[in-house]
C-alpha positions as CSV (number, residue, x, y, z in Angstrom):
1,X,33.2,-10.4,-20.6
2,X,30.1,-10.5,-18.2
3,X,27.4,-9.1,-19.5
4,X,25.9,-6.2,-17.4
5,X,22.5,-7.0,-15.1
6,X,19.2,-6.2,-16.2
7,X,17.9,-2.6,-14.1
8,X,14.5,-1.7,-14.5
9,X,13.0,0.9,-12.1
10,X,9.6,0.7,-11.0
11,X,8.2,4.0,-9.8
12,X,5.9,6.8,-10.7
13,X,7.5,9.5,-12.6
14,X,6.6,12.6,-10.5
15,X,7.9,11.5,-7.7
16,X,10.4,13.5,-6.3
17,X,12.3,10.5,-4.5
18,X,12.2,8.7,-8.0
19,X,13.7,11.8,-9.9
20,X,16.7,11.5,-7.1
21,X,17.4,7.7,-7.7
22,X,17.0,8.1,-12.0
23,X,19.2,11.0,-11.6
24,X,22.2,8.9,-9.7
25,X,21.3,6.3,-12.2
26,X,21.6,8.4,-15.1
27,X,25.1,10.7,-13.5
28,X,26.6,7.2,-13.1
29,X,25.9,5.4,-16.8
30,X,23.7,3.5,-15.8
31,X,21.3,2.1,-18.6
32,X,17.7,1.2,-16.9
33,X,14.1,0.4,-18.4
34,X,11.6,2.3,-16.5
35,X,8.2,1.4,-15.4
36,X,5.7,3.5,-14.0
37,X,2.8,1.5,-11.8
38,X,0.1,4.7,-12.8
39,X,0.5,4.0,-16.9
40,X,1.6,0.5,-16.9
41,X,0.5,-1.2,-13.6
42,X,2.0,-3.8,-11.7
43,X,1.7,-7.8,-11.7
44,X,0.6,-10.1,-8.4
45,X,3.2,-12.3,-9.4
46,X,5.8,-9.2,-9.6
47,X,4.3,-7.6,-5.9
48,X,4.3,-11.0,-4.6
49,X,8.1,-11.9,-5.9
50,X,9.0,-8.9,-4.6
51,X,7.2,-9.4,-1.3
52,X,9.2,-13.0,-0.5
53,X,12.3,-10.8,-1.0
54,X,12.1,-7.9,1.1
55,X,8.1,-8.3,3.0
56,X,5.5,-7.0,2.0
57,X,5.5,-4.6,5.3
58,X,8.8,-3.3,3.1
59,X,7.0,-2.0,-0.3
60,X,3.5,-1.2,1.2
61,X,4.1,2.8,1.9
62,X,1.9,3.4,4.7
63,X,3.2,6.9,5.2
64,X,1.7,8.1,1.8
65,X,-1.4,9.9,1.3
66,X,-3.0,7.0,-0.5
67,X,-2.7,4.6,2.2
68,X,-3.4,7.2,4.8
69,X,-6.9,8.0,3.4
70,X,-7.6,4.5,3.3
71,X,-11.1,3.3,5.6
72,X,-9.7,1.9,9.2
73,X,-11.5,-1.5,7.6
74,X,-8.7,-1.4,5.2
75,X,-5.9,-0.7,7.2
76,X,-6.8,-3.1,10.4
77,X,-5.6,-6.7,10.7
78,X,-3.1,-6.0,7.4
79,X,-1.4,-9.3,5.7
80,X,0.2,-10.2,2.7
81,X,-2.7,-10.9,1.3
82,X,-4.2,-7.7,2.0
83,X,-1.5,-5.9,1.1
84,X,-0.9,-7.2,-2.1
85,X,-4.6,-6.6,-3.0
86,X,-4.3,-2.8,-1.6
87,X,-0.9,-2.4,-3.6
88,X,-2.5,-3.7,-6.8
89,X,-5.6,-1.8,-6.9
90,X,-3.7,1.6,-6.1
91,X,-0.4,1.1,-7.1
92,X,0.9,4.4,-5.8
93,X,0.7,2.7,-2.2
94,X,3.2,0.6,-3.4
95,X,7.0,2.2,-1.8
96,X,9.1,4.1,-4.5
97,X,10.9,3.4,-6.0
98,X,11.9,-0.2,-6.4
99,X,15.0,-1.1,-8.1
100,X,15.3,-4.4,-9.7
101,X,18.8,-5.2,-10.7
102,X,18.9,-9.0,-12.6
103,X,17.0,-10.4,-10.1
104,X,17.9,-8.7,-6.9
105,X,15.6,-5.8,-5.1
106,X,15.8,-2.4,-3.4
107,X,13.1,-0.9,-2.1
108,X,13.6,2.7,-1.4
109,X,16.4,4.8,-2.7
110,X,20.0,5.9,-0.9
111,X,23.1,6.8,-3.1
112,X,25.0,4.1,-0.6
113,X,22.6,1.4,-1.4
114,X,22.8,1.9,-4.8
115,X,26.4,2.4,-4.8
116,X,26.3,-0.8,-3.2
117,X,24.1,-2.8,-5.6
118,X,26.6,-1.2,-8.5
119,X,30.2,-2.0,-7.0
């Protein structure tokens, strides 16, 4: 018998859009570590694995309030590298949640990607 993939969602836990996608998780037994980027932080090598997967213009959440406040130094001539840095030192501009399921990621949440990722 295969043996299930490893899910471990990466998030911050008052967020409203990471409540929705623990909640499908949890209504369809599915068994996930959590990890929140406020308590626990987040790697470079985890932001930049994930950024070779899906781009970095992907998980940098430039439509939160964090990134929004940001100095127009910050935000001008972005670049992975800048990014990453931006993402590491406030990981709340990083997008939420992001789903890693044995390997693969999803940035985001919708029940059909998830359903998806789950088939």
């Amino acid at each position: 018998m295969a043996r299930p993939p490893s899910v471990t969602i990466y998030g911050i836990k008052a967020c409203d859009t990471m409540k929705k996608a623990r909640t499908w998780l949890d209504q369809h037994g599915i068994a996930y570590a959590f990890h929140d980027y406020k308590t626990a932080g987040i790697e470079r090598a985890r932001l930049e694995t994930w950024a070779a997967q899906v781009g970095w213009e992907l998980l940098l959440n430039r439509s939160g309030t964090t990134f929004r406040k940001l100095p127009e130094a910050d935000k001008a001539d972005l670049d992975e590298t800048k990014a990453i840095a931006l993402m590491l030192g406030q990981p709340s501009m990083i997008r939420r949640p992001v789903l890693d399921v044995g390997g693969g990621v999803i940035v985001g949440f919708t029940p059909h990607a998830y359903a998806s990722s789950f088939a």
